[in-house]
KOLLO-944669 format. One line per field, with one value per residue (C-alpha): residue number from 0; residue in one letter; x, y, z. Coordinates in steps of 0.5 Angstrom, whole numbers, m for minus. Last residue first. Layout:
% residues N
n [NUM | ...]
res [a | ...]
c1 [X | ...]
c2 [Y | ...]
c3 [Z | ...]
% end
This chain:
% residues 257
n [256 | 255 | 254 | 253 | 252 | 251 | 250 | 249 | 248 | 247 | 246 | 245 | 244 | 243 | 242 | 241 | 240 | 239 | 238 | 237 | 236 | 235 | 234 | 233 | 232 | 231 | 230 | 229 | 228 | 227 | 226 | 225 | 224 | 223 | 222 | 221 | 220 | 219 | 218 | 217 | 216 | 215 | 214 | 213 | 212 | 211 | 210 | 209 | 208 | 207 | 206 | 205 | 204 | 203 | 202 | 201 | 200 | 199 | 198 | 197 | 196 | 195 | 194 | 193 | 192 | 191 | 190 | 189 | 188 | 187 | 186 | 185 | 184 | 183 | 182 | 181 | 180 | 179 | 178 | 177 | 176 | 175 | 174 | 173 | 172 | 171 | 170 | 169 | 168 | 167 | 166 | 165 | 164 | 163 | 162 | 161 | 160 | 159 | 158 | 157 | 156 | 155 | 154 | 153 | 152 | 151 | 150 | 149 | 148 | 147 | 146 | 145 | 144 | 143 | 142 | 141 | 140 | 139 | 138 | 137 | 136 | 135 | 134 | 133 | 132 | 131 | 130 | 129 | 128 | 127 | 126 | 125 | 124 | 123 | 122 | 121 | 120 | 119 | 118 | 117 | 116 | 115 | 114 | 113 | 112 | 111 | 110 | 109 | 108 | 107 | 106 | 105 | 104 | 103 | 102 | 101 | 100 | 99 | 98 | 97 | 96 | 95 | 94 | 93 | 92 | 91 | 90 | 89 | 88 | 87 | 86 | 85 | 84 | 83 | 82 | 81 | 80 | 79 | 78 | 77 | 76 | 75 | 74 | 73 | 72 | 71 | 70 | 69 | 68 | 67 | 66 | 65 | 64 | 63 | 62 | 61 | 60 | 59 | 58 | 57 | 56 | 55 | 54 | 53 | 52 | 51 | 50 | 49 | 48 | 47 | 46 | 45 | 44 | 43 | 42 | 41 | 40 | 39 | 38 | 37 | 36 | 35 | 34 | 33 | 32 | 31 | 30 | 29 | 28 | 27 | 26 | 25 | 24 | 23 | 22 | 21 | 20 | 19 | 18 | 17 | 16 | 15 | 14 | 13 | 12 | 11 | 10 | 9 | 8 | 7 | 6 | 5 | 4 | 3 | 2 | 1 | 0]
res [x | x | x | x | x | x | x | x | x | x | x | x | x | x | x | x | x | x | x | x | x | x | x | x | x | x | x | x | x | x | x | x | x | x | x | x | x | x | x | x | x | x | x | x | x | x | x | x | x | x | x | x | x | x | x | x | x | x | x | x | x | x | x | x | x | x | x | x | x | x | x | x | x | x | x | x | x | x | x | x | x | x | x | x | x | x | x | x | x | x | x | x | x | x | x | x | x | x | x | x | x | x | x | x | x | x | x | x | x | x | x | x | x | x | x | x | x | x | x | x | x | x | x | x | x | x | x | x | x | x | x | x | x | x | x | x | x | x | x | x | x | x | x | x | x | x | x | x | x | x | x | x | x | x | x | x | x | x | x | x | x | x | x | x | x | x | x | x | x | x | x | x | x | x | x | x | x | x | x | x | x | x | x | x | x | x | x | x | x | x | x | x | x | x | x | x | x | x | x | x | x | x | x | x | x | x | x | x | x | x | x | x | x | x | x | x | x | x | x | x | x | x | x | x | x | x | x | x | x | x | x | x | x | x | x | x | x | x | x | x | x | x | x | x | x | x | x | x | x | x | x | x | x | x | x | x | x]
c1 [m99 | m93 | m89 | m85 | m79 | m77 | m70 | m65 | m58 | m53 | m48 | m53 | m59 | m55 | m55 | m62 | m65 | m61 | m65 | m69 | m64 | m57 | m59 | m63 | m69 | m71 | m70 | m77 | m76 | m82 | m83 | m79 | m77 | m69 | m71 | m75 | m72 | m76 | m74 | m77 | m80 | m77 | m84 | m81 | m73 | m73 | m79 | m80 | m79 | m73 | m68 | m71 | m72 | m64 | m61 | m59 | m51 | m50 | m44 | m46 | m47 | m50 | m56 | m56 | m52 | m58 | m63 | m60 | m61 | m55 | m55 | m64 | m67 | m74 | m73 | m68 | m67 | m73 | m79 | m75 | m74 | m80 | m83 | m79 | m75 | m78 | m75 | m70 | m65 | m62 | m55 | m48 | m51 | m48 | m46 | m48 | m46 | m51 | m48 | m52 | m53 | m53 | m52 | m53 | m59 | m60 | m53 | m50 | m43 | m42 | m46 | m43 | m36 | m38 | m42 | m35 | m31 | m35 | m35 | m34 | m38 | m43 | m47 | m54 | m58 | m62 | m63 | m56 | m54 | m47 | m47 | m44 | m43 | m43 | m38 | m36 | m30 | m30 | m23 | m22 | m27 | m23 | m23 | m29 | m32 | m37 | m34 | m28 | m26 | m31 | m31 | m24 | m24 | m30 | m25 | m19 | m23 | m27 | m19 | m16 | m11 | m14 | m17 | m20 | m15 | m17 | m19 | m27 | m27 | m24 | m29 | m35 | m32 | m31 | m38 | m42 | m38 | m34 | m28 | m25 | m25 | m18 | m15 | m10 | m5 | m11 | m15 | m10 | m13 | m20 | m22 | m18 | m24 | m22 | m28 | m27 | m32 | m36 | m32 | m37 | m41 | m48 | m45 | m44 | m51 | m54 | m51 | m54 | m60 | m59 | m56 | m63 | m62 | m61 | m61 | m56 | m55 | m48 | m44 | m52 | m52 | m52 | m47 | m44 | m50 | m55 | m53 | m55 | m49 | m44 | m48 | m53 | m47 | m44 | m50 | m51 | m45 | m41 | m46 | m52 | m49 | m46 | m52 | m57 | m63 | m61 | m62 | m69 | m71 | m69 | m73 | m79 | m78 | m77 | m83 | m87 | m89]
c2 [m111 | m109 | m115 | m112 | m116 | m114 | m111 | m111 | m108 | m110 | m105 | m99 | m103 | m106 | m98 | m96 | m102 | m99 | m95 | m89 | m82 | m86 | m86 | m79 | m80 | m80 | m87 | m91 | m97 | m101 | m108 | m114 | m115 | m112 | m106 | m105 | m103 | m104 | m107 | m108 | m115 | m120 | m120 | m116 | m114 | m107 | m107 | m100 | m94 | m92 | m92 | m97 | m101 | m99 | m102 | m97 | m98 | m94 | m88 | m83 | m78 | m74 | m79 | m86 | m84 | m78 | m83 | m88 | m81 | m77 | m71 | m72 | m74 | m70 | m69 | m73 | m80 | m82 | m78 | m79 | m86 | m88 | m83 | m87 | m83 | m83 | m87 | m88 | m83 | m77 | m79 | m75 | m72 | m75 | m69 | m70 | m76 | m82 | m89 | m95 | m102 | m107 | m115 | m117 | m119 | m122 | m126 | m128 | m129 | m122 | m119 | m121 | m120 | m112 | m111 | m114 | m109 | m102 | m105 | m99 | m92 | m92 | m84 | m82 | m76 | m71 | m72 | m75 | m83 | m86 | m93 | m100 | m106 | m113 | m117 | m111 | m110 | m103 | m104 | m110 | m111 | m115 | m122 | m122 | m128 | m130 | m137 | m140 | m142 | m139 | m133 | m133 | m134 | m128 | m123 | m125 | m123 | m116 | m115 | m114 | m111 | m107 | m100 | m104 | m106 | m104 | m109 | m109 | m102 | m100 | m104 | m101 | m93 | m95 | m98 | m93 | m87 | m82 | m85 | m83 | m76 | m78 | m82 | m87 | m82 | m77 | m82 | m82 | m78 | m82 | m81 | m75 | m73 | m68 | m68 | m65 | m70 | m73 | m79 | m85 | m86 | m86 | m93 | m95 | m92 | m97 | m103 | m103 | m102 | m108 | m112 | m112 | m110 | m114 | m112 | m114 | m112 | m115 | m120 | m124 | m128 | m136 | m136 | m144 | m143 | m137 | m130 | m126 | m122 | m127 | m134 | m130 | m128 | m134 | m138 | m133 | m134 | m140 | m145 | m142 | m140 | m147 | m150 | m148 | m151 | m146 | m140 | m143 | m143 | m136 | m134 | m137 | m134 | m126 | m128 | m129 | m137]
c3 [33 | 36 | 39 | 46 | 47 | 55 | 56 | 62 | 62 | 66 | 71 | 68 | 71 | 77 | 78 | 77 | 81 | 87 | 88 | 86 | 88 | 86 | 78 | 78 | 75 | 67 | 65 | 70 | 67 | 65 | 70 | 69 | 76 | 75 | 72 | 65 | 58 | 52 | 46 | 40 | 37 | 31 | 28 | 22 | 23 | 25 | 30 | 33 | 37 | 33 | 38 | 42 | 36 | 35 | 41 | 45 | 47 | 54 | 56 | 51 | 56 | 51 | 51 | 54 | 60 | 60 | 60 | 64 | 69 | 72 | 67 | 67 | 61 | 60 | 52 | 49 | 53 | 55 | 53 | 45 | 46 | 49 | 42 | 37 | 33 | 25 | 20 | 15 | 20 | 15 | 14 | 16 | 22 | 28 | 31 | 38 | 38 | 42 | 41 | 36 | 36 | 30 | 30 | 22 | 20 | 12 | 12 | 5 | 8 | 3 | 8 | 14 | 11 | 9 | 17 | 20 | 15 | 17 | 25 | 29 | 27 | 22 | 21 | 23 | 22 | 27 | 34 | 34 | 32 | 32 | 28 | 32 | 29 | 34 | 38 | 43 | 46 | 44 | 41 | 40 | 35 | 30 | 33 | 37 | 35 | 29 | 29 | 28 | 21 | 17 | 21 | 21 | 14 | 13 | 17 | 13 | 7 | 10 | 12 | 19 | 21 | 29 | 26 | 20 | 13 | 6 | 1 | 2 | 4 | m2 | m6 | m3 | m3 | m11 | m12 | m8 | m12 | m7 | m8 | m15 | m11 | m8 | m11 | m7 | m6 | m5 | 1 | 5 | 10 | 10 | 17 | 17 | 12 | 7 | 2 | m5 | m8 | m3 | 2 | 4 | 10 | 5 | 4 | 11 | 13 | 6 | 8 | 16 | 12 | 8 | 13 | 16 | 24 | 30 | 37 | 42 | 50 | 52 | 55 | 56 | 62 | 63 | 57 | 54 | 49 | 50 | 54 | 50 | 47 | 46 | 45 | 41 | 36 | 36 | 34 | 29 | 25 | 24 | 28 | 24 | 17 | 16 | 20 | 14 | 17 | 23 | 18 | 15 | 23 | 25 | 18 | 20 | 27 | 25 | 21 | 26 | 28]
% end
């Protein structure tokens, strides 16, 4: 049993914690429970790394940030400590009305479910990533409930800007990722729609070319047989695998050793 599984196994001995919130999370993004197919690619992150990008997404001293344009009525430089960006995080509202407490209600109440994410449709949180930095996007207060719940994963998937460059990545880009996508990517491949595109999620191990989560696997894209991906070919040049690819995407879990 790998570590990922041990600690799968003590969260479902947990059921409050399994039926409220990863059960939903699994059955909404791969394919299990009431789902035949997966909604959505989903990869998993430690919530503390999911944390830390959201902290470092906080104003600095004499910011002007549309993002936080009101932030001078509410004090201005006051928020650019941790503590103080984190508790303005946990009592202000997300772009769709929610709170990190109503969130935790409704996750209590009725699952981890898509109430809060109506924008991107998407059950989990997403950053943006460019070749050299990494900032949080969608799902700031989702992540904080997540992590108050006392949830040590949470659901994390990323979308490639080009200006994304607020916080240094924590490791190195995988070398798949950096052949597929940024070096050799055609405009119209599933690497350039990965890429400046920004049109395909990538899931973090693909990203970084590793395991986040340990003993969990990283995440490889092959076609509909199961069979590695060629990314850098034109998408209407190779077949129509590429096309129900980029319709539904297909990924193997590789364990490193």
């Amino acid at each position: 049993m790998t570590a990922f599984d041990r600690a799968w196994a003590l969260l479902k001995e947990d059921s409050g914690m399994w039926d409220e919130i990863y059960a939903p999370i699994l059955a909404e993004t791969a394919g299990m429970g009431d789902k035949q197919r997966a909604l959505n690619t989903i990869d998993f992150v430690p919530t503390d790394f999911a944390m830390d990008n959201l902290m470092a997404l906080r104003p600095q001293s004499g910011d002007n940030w549309n993002y936080m344009h009101s932030s001078k009525e509410r004090g201005g430089d006051g928020l650019n400590t941790d503590e103080n960006w984190k508790a303005h995080l946990m009592t202000d509202t997300g772009d769709h009305g929610h709170n990190v407490e109503q969130l935790i209600e409704s996750i209590l109440e009725h699952g981890y479910d898509l109430r809060g994410a109506e924008r991107s449709r998407r059950i989990d949180p997403s950053f943006e990533f460019s070749r050299e930095g990494i900032d949080q996007y969608e799902g700031r207060h989702r992540i904080l409930a997540l992590d108050k719940l006392g949830a040590p994963y949470v659901p994390y998937m990323g979308f490639h800007n080009r200006y994304a460059d607020n916080r240094p990545h924590p490791t190195s880009l995988g070398a798949d990722f950096v052949a597929d996508v940024l070096n050799n990517r055609n405009q119209y491949s599933l690497g350039g729609y990965m890429g400046t595109k920004s049109r395909l999620a990538v899931p973090p191990s693909y990203l970084y070319g590793r395991e986040m989560v340990p003993g969990m696997g990283r995440l490889s894209p092959v076609d509909m047989h199961g069979k590695p991906l060629d990314m850098q070919s034109h998408i209407h040049d190779v077949g129509p695998q590429h096309q129900a690819w980029f319709d539904q995407q297909s990924w193997d879990v590789i364990h490193d050793e």
